[in-house]
N, CA, C and O atoms as a GROMACS GRO file, in nm:
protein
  288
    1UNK      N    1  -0.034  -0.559  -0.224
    1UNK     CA    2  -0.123  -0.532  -0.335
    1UNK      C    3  -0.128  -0.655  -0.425
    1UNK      O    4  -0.034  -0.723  -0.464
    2UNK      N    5  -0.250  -0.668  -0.447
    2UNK     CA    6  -0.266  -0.780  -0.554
    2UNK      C    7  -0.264  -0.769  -0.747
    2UNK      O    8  -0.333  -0.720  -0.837
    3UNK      N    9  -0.134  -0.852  -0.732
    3UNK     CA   10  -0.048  -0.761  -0.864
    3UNK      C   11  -0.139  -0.846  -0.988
    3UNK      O   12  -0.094  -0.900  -1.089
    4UNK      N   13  -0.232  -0.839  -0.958
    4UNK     CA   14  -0.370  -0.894  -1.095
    4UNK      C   15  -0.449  -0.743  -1.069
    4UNK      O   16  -0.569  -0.750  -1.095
    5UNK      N   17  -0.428  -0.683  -1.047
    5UNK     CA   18  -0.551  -0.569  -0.998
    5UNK      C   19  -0.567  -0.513  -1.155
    5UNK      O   20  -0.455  -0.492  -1.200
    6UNK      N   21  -0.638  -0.492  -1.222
    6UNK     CA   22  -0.668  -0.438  -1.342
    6UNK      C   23  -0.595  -0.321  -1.355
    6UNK      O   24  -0.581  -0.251  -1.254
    7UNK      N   25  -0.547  -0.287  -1.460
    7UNK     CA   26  -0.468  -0.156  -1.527
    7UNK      C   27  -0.310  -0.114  -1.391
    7UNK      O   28  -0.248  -0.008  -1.383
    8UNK      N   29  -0.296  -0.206  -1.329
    8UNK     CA   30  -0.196  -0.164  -1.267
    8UNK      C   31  -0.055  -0.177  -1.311
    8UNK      O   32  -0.008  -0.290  -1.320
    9UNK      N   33   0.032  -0.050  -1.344
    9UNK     CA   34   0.104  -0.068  -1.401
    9UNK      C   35   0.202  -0.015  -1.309
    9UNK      O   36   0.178   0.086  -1.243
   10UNK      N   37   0.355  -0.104  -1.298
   10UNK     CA   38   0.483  -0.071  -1.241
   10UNK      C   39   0.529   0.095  -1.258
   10UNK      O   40   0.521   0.131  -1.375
   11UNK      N   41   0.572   0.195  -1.172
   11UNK     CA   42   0.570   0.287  -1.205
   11UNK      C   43   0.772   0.339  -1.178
   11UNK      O   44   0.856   0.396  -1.249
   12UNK      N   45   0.772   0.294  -1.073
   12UNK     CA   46   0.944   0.299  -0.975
   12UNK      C   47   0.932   0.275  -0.833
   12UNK      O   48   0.830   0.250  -0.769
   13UNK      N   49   1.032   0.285  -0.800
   13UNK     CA   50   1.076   0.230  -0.664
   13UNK      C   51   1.032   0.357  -0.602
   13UNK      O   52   1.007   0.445  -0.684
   14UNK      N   53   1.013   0.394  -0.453
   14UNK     CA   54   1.012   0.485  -0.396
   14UNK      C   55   1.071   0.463  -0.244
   14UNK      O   56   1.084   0.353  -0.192
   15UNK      N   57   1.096   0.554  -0.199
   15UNK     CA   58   1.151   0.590  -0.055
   15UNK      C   59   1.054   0.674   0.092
   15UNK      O   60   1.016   0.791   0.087
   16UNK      N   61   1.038   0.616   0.168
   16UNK     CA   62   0.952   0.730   0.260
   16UNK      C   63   1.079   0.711   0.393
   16UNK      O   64   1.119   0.617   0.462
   17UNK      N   65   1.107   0.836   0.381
   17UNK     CA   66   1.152   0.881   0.494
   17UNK      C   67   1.138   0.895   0.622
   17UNK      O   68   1.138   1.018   0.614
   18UNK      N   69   1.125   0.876   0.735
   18UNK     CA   70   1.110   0.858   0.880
   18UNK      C   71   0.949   0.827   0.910
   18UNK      O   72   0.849   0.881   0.956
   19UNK      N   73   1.007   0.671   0.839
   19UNK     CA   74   0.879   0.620   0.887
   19UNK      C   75   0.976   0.460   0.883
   19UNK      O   76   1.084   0.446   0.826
   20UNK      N   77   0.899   0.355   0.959
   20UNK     CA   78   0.963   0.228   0.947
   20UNK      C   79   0.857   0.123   0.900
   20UNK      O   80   0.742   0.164   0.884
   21UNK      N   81   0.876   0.041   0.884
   21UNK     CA   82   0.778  -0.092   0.803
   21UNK      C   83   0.740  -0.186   0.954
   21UNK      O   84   0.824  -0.236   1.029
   22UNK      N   85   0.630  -0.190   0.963
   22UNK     CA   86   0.554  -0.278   1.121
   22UNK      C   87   0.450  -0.371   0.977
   22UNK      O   88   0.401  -0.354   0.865
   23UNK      N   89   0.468  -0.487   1.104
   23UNK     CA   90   0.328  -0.565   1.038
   23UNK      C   91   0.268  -0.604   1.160
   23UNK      O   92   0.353  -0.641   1.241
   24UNK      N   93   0.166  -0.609   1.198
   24UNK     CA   94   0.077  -0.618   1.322
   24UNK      C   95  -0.072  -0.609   1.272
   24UNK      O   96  -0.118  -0.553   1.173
   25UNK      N   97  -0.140  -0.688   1.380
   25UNK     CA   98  -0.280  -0.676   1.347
   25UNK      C   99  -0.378  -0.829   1.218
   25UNK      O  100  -0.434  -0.825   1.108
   26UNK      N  101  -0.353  -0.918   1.300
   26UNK     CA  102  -0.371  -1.041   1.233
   26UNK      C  103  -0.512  -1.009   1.118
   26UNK      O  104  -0.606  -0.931   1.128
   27UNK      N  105  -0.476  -1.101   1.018
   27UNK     CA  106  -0.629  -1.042   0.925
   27UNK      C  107  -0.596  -1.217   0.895
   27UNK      O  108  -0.504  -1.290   0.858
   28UNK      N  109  -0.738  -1.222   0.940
   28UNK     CA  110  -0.830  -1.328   0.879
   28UNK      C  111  -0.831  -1.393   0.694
   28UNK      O  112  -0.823  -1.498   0.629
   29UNK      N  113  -0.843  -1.262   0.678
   29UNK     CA  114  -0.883  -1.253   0.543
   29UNK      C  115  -0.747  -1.247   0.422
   29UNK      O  116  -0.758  -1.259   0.300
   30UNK      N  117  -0.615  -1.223   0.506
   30UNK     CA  118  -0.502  -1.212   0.454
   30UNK      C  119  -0.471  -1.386   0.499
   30UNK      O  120  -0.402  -1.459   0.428
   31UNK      N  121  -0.522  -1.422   0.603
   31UNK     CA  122  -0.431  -1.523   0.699
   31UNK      C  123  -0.284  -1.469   0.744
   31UNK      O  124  -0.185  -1.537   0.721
   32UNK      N  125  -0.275  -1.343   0.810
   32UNK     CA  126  -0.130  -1.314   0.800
   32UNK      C  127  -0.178  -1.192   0.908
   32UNK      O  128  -0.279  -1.168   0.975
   33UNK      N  129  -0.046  -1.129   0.884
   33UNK     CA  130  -0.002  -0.947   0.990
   33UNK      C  131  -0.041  -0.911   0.842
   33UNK      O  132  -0.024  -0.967   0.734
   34UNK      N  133  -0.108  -0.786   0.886
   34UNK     CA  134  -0.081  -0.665   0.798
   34UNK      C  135   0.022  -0.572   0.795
   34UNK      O  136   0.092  -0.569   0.896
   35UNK      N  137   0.049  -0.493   0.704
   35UNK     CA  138   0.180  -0.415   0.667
   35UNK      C  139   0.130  -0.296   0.695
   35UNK      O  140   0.020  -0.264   0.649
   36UNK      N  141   0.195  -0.219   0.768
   36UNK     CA  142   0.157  -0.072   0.799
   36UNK      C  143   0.303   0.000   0.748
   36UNK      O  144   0.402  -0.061   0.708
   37UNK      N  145   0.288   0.156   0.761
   37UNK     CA  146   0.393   0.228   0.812
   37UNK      C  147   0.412   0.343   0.922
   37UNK      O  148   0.358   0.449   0.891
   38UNK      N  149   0.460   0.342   1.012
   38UNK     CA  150   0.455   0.393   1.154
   38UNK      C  151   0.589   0.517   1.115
   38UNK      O  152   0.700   0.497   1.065
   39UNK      N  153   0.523   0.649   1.164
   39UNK     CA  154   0.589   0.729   1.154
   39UNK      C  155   0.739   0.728   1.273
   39UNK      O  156   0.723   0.753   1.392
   40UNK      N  157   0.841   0.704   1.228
   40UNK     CA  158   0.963   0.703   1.332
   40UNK      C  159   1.091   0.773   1.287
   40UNK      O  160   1.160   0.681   1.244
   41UNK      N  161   1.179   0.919   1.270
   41UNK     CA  162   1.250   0.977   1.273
   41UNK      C  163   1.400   0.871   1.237
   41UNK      O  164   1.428   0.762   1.287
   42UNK      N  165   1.464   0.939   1.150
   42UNK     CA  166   1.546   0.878   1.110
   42UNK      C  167   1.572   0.706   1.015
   42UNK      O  168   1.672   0.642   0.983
   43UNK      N  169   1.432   0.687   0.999
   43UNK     CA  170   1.447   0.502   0.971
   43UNK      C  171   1.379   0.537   0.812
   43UNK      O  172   1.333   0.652   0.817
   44UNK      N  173   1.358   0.479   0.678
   44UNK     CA  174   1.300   0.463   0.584
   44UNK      C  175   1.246   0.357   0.567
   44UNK      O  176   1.259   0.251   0.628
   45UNK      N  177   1.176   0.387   0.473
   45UNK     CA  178   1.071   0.271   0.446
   45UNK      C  179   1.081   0.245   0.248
   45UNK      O  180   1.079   0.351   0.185
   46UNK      N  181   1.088   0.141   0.178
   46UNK     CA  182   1.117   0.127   0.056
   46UNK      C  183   1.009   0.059   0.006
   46UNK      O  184   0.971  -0.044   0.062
   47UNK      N  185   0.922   0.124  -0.145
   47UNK     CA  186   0.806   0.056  -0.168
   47UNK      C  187   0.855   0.044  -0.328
   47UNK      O  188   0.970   0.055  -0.373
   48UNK      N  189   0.738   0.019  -0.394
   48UNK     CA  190   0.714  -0.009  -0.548
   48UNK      C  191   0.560   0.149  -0.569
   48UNK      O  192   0.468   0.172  -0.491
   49UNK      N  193   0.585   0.204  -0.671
   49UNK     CA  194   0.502   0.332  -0.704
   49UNK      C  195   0.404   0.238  -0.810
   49UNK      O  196   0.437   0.180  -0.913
   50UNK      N  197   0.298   0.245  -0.757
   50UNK     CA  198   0.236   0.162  -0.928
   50UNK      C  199   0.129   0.272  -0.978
   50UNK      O  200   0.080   0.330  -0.882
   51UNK      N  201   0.093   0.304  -1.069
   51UNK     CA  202   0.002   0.372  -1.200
   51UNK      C  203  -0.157   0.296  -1.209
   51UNK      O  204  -0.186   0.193  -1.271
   52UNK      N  205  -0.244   0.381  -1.127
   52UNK     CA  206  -0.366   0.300  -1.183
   52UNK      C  207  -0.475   0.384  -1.265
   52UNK      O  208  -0.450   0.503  -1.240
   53UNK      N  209  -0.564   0.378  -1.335
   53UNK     CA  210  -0.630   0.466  -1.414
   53UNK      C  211  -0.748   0.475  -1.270
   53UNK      O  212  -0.775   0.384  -1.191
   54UNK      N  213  -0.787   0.582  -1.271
   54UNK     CA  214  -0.904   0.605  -1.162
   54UNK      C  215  -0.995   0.527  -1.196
   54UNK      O  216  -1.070   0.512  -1.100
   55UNK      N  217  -1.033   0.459  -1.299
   55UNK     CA  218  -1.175   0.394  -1.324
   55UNK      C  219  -1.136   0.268  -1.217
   55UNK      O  220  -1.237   0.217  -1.169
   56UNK      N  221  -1.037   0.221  -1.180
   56UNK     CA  222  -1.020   0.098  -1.096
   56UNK      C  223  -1.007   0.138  -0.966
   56UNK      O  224  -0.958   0.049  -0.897
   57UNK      N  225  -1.028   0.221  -0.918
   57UNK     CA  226  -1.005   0.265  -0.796
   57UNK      C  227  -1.122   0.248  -0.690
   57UNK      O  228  -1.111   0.277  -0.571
   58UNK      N  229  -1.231   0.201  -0.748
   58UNK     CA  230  -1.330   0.121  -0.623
   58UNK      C  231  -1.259  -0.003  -0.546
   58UNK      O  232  -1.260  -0.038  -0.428
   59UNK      N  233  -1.177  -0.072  -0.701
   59UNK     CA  234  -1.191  -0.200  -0.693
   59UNK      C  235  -1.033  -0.217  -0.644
   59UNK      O  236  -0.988  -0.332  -0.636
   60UNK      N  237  -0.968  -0.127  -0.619
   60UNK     CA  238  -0.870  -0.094  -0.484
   60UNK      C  239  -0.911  -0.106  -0.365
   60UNK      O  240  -0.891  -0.197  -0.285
   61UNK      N  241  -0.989   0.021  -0.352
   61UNK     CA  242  -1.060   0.052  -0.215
   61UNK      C  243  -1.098  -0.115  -0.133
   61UNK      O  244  -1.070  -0.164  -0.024
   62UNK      N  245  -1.176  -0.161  -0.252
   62UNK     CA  246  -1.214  -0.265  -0.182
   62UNK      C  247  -1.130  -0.366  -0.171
   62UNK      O  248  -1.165  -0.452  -0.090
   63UNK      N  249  -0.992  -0.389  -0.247
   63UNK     CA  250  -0.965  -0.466  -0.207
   63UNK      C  251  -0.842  -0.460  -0.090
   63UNK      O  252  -0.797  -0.561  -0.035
   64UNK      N  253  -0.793  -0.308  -0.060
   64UNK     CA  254  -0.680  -0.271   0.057
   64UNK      C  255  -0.772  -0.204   0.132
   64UNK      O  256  -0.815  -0.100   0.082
   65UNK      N  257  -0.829  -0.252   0.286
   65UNK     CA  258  -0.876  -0.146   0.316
   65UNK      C  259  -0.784  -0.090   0.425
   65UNK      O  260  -0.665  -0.121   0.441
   66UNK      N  261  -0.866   0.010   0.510
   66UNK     CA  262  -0.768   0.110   0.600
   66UNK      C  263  -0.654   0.221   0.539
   66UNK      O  264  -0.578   0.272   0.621
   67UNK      N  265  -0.640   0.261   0.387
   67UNK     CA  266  -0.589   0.345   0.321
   67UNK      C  267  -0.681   0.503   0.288
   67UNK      O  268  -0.795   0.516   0.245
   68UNK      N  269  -0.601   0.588   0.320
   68UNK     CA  270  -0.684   0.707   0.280
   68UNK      C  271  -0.632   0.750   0.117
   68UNK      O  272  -0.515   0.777   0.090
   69UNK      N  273  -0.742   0.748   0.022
   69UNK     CA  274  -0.676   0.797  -0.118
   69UNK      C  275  -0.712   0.959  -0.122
   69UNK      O  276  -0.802   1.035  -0.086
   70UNK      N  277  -0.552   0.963  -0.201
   70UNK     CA  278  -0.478   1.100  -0.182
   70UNK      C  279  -0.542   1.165  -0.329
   70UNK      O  280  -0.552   1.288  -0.327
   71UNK      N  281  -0.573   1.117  -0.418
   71UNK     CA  282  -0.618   1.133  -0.496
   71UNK      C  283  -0.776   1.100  -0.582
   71UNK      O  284  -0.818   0.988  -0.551
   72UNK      N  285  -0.848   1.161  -0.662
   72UNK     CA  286  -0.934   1.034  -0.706
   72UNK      C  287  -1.058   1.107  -0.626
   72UNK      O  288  -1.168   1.052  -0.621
   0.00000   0.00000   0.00000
């Protein structure tokens, strides 16, 4: 995530449970692997929770794509 994104604010750490951290899938546009998370039993995965006001949430969309929003 691009930590200039308007109104994004640090929220806490979080945990996902049986899933593991893969990066695969070259992007051009990153110059890099992308970061996924692949569902796998027993392994966690450790992120950052951030706070955004819905009015910025196009300008998410557009800038992570391949995410389904859970909210909004």
């Amino acid at each position: 995530m691009n930590f200039k994104q308007k109104g994004a604010e640090y929220e806490c750490n979080g945990k996902l449970d049986n899933f593991r951290l893969e990066f695969a899938n070259y992007s051009q546009r990153w110059q890099g692997a992308l970061a996924t998370v692949i569902e796998e039993q027993g392994k966690e995965v450790w992120g950052c929770v951030w706070r955004m006001p819905n009015e910025y949430s196009d300008s998410l969309d557009e800038q992570e794509k391949g995410y389904h929003r859970l909210m909004g």
